[in-house]
C-alpha positions as CSV (number, residue, x, y, z in Angstrom):
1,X,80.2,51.0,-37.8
2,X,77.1,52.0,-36.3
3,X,75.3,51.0,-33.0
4,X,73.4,48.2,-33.5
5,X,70.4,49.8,-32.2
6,X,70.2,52.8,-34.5
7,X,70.3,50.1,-37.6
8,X,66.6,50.8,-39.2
9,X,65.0,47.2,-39.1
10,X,62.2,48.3,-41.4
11,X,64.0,49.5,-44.5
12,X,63.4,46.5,-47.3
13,X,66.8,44.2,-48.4
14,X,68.4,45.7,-51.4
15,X,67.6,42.5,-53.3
16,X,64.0,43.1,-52.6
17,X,64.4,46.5,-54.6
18,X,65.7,44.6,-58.2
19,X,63.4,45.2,-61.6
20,X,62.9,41.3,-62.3
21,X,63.6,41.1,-66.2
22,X,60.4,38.9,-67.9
23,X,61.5,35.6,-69.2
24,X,61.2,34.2,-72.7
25,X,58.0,32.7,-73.5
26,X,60.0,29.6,-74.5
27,X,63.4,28.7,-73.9
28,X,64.2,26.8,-76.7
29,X,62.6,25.0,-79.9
30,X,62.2,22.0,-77.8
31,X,60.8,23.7,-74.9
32,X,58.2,25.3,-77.7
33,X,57.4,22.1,-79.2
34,X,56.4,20.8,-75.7
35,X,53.8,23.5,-74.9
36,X,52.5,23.3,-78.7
37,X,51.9,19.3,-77.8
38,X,50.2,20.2,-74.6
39,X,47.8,22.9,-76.4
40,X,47.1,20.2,-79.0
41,X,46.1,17.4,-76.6
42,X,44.3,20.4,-74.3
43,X,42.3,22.0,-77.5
44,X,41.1,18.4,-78.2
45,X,40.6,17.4,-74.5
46,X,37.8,20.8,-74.4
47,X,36.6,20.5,-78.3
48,X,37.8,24.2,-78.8
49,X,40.0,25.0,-82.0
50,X,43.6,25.2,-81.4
51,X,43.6,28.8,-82.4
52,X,41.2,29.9,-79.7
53,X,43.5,28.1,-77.2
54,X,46.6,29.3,-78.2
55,X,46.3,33.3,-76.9
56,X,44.9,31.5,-73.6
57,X,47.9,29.2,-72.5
58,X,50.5,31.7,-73.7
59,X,49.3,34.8,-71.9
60,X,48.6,32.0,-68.5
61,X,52.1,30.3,-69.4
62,X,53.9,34.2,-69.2
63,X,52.3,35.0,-66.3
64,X,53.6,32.3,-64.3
65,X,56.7,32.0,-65.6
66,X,57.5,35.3,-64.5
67,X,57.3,34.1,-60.9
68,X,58.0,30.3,-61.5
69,X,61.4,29.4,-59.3
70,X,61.2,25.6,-61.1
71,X,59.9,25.4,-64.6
72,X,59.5,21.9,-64.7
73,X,56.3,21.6,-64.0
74,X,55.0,24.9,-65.7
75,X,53.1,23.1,-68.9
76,X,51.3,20.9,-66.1
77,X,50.1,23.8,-64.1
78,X,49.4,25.7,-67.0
79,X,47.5,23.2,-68.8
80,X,45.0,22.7,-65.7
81,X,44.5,26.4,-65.4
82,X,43.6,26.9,-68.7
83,X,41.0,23.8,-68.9
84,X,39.7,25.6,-65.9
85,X,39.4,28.7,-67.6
86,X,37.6,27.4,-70.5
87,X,35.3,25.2,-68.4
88,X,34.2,28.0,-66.3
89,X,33.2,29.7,-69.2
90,X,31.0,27.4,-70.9
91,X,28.4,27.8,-68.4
């Protein structure tokens, strides 16, 4: 066993080294049919069509799932990023 003072403090945790796999968009056909509901209500909350929201909320909802410890409250965030988004961009 080595010295405690020749240890090198600096080199990183192997568990900071690991290639984080991306999640599924959706976990499940519930899980889907909740986001799908929250597009709805959030396509007819902004008066944009349903297909021009879609591509929006999906590529926001991927992105922070991938770093999202609890899910739970991922359509929520989500949902008030994108109305940002689109709000933003009106003017």
């Amino acid at each position: 066993m080595k010295p405690f003072s020749t240890i090198n403090v600096l080199t990183p945790p192997r568990s900071r080294n690991r290639r984080v796999l991306p999640r599924p968009l959706y976990d499940d056909a519930n899980d889907r049919g909740k986001h799908m509901r929250n597009v709805e209500s959030l396509a007819a909350e902004v008066q944009k069509p349903f297909a021009e929201v879609i591509p929006l909320y999906e590529d926001t909802l991927a992105r922070l799932k991938a770093k999202a410890v609890i899910t739970d409250y991922l359509p929520i965030l989500v949902s008030k990023r994108v109305k940002f988004i689109i709000l933003q961009s009106q003017f």
